[in-house]
Backbone as numpy.savetxt, mean C-alpha at the origin, in Angstrom:
# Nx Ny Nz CAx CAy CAz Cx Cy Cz
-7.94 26.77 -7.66 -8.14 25.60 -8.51 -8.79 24.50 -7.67
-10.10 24.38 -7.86 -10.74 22.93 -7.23 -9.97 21.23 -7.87
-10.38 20.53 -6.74 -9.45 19.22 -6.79 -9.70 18.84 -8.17
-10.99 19.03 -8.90 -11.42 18.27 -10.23 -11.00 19.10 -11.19
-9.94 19.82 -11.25 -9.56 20.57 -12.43 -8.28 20.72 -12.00
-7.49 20.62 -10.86 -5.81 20.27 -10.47 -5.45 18.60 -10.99
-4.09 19.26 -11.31 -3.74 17.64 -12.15 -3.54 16.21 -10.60
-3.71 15.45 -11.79 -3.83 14.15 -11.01 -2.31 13.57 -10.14
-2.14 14.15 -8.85 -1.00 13.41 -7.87 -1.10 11.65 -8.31
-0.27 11.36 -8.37 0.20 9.67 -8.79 0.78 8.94 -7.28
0.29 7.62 -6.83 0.78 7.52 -5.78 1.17 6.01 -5.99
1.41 4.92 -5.54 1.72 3.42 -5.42 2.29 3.10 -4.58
1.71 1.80 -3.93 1.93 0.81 -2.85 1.98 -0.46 -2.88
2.23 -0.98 -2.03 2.45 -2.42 -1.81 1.37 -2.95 -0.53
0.48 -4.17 -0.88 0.10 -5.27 0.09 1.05 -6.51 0.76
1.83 -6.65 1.67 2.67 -7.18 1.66 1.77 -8.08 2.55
2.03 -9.55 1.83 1.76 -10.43 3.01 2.68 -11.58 2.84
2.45 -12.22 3.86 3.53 -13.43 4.27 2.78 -14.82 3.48
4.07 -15.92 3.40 3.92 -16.91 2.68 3.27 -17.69 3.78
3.30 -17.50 5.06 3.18 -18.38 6.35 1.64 -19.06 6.42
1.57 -19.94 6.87 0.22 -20.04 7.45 -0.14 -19.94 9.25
-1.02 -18.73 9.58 -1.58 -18.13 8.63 -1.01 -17.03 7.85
-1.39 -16.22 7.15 -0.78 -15.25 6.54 -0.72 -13.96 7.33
0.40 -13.29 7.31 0.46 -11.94 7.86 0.74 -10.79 6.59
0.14 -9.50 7.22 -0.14 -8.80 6.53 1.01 -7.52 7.22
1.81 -6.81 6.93 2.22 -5.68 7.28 1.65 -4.35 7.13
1.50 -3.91 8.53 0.57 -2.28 9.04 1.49 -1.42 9.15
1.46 -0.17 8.67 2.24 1.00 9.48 1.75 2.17 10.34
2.26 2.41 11.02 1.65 3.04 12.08 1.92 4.51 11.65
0.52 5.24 11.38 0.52 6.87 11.62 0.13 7.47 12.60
0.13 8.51 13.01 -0.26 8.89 14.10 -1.45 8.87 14.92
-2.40 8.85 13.84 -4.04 8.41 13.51 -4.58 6.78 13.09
-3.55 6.61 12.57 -4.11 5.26 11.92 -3.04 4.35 11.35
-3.44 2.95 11.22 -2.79 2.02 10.38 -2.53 2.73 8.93
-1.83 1.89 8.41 -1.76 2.11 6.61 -0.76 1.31 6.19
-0.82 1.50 5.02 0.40 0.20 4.06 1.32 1.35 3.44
2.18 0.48 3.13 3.54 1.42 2.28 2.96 1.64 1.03
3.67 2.63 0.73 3.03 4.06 -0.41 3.34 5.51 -0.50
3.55 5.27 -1.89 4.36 7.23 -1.53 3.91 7.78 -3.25
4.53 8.87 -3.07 4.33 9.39 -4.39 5.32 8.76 -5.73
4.72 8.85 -6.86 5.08 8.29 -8.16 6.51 9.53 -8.68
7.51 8.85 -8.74 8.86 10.14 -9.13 8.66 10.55 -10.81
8.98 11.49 -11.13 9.19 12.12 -12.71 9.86 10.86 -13.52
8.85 9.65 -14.24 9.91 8.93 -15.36 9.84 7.63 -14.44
9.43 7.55 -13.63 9.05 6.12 -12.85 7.85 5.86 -13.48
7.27 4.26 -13.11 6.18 3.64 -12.91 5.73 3.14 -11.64
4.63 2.68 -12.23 3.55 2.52 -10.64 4.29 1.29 -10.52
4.66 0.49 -10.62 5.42 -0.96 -10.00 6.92 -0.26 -9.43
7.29 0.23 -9.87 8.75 0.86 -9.76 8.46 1.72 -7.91
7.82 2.27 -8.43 7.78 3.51 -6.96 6.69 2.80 -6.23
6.14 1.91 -6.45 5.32 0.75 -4.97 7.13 0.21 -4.40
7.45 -0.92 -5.35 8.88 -1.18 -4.48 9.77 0.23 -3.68
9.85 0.92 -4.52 10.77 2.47 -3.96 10.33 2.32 -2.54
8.72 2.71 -2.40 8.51 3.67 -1.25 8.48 2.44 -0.69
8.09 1.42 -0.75 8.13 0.38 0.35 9.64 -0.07 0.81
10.48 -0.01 0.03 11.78 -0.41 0.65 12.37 0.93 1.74
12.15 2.22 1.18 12.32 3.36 1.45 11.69 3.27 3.63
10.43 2.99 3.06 9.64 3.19 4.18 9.58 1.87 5.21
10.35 0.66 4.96 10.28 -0.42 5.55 12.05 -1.39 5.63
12.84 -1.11 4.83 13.79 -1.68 4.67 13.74 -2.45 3.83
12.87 -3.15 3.63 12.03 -4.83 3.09 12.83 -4.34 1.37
14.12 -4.96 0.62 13.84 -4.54 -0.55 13.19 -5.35 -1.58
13.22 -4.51 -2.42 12.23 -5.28 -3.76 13.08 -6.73 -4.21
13.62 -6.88 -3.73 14.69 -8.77 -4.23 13.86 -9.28 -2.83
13.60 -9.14 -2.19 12.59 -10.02 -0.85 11.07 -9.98 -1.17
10.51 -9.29 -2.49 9.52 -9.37 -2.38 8.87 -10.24 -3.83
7.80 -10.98 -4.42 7.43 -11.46 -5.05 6.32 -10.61 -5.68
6.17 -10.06 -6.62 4.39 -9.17 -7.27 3.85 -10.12 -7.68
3.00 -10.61 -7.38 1.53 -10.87 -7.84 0.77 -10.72 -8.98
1.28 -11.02 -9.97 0.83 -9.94 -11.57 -1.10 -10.14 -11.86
-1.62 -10.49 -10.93 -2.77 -10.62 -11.28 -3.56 -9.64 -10.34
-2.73 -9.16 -9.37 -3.87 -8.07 -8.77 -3.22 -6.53 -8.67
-4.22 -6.25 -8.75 -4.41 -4.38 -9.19 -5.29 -3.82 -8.33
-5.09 -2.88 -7.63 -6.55 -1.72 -7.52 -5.82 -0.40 -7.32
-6.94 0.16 -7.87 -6.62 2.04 -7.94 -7.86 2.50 -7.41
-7.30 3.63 -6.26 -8.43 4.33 -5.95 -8.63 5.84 -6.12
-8.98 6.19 -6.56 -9.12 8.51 -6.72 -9.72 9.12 -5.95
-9.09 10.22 -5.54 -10.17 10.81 -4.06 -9.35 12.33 -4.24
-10.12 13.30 -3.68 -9.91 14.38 -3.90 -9.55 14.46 -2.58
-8.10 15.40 -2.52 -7.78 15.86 -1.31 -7.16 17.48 -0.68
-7.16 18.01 0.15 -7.15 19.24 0.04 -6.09 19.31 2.08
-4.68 20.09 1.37 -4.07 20.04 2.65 -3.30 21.18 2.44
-2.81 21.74 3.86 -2.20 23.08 3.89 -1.04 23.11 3.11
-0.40 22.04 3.13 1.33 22.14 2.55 0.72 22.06 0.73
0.10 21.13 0.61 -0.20 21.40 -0.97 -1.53 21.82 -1.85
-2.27 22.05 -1.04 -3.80 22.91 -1.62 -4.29 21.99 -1.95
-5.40 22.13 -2.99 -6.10 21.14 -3.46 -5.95 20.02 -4.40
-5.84 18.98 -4.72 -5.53 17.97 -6.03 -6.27 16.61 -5.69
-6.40 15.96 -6.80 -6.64 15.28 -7.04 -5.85 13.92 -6.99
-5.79 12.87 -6.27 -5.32 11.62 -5.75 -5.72 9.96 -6.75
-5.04 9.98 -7.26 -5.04 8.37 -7.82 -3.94 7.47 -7.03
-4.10 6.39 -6.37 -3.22 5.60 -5.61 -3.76 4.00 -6.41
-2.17 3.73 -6.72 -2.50 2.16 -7.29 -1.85 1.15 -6.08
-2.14 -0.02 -6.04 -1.78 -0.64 -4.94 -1.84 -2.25 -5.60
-0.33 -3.11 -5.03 -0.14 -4.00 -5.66 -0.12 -4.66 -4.20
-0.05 -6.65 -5.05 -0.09 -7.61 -3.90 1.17 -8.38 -4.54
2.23 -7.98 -2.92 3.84 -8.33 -2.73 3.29 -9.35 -1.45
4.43 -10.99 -2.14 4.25 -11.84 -1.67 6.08 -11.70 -0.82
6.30 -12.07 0.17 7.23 -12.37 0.63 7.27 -13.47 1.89
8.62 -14.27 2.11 8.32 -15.59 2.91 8.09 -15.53 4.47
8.02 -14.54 5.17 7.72 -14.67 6.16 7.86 -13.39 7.05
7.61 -12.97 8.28 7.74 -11.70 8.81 8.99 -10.93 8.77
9.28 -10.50 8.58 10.60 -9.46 8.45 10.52 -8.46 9.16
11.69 -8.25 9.93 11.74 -6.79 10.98 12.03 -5.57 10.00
11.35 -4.45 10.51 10.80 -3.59 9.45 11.93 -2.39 9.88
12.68 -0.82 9.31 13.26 -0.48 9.61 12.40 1.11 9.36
11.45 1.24 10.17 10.68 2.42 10.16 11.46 3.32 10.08
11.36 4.60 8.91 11.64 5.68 8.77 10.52 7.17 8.67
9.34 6.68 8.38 8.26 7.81 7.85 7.05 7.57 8.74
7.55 6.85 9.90 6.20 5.82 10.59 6.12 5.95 12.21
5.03 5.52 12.89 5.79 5.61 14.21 6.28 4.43 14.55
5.75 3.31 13.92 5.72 1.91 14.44 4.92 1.18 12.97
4.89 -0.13 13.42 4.59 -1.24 12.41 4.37 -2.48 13.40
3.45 -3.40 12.66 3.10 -4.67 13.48 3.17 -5.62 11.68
3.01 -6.99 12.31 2.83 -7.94 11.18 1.24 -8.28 11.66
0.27 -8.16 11.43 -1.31 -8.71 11.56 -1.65 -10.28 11.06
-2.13 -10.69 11.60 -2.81 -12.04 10.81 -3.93 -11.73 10.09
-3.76 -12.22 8.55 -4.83 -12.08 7.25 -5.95 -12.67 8.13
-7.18 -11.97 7.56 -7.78 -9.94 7.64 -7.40 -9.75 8.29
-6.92 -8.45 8.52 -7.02 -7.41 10.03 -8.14 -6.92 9.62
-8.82 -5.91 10.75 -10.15 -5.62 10.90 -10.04 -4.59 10.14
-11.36 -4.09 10.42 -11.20 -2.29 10.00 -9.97 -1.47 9.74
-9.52 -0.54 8.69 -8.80 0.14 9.58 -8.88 1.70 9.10
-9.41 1.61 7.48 -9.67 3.39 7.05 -10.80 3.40 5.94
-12.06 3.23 6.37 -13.31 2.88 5.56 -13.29 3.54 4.20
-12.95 4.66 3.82 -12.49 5.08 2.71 -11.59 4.58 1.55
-10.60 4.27 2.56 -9.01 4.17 0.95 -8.98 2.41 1.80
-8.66 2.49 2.82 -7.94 0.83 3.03 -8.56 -0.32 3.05
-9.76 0.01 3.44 -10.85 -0.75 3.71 -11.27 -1.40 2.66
-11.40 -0.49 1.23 -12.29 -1.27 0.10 -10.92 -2.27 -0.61
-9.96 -1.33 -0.45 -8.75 -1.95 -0.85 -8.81 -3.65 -0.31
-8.63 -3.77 0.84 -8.30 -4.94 1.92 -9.44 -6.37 1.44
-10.95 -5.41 1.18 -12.21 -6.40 1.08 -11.83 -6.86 -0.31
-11.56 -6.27 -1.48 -10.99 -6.45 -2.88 -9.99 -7.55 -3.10
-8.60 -7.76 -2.21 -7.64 -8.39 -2.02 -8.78 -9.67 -1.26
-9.27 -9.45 -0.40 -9.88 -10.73 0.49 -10.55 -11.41 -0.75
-11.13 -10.62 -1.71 -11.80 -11.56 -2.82 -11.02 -12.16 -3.85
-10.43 -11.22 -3.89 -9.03 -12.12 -4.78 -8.54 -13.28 -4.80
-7.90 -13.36 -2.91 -7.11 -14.29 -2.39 -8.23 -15.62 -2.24
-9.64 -15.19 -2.15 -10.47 -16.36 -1.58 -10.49 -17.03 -3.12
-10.48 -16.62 -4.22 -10.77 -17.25 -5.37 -9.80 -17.69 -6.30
-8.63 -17.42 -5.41 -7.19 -17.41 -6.06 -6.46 -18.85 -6.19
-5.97 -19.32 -6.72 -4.94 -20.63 -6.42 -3.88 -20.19 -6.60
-3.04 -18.59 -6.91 -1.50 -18.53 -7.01 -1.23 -18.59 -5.42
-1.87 -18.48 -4.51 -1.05 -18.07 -3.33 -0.32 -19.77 -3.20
């Protein structure tokens, strides 16, 4: 079964940044690369529901410390193909969680984590990257922050 005819994996995350000036952004460390909290969507959940899950899951941080943002959204789809699950198809939605300031993080799925100062640079030209430039336009045109 090619990725465009396997059903669609469901995923959701969180942008967590700080109320501080300047603003910090929370990274998690993979073995390869930065990334933000995010996991898969459970049977009978929603995409707001399982962004808080996996982020509390994967950070400690729970969803009563964090603030959503109801005005920003992005979803990205990408076809992916790995030994443990073959081929499928990837939709990841990703929300912007406001919380007041850095919080020590309680890595479980990670090697490590840093707090960054809003932008961090580069970090996965594909999925994080367009994500990050999207939020930068947001926030520049925004008055909720």
């Amino acid at each position: 079964m090619s990725p465009a005819t396997s059903p669609t994996v469901e995923a959701a995350g969180l942008v967590l940044l700080t109320r501080t000036q300047p603003p910090q952004v929370l990274l998690l460390k993979h073995p390869r690369r930065w990334d933000l909290p995010k996991g898969h969507v459970e049977a009978g959940e929603d995409l707001m529901a399982a962004a808080l899950r996996e982020t509390e899951e994967e950070t400690g941080i729970p969803a009563s410390q964090i603030e959503i943002d109801p005005a920003f959204r992005w979803t990205i789809e990408y076809d992916v193909q790995t030994k443990k699950r073959g081929a499928y198809h990837k939709r990841v939605t990703y929300f912007l969680g406001w919380i007041d300031r850095p919080l020590p993080v309680r890595v479980t799925e990670h090697e490590g984590y840093q707090w960054v100062v809003w932008p961090p640079g580069p970090m996965q030209s594909e999925t994080i990257d367009p994500l990050l430039a999207s939020l930068r336009q947001y926030l520049d045109r925004s008055t909720l922050r």
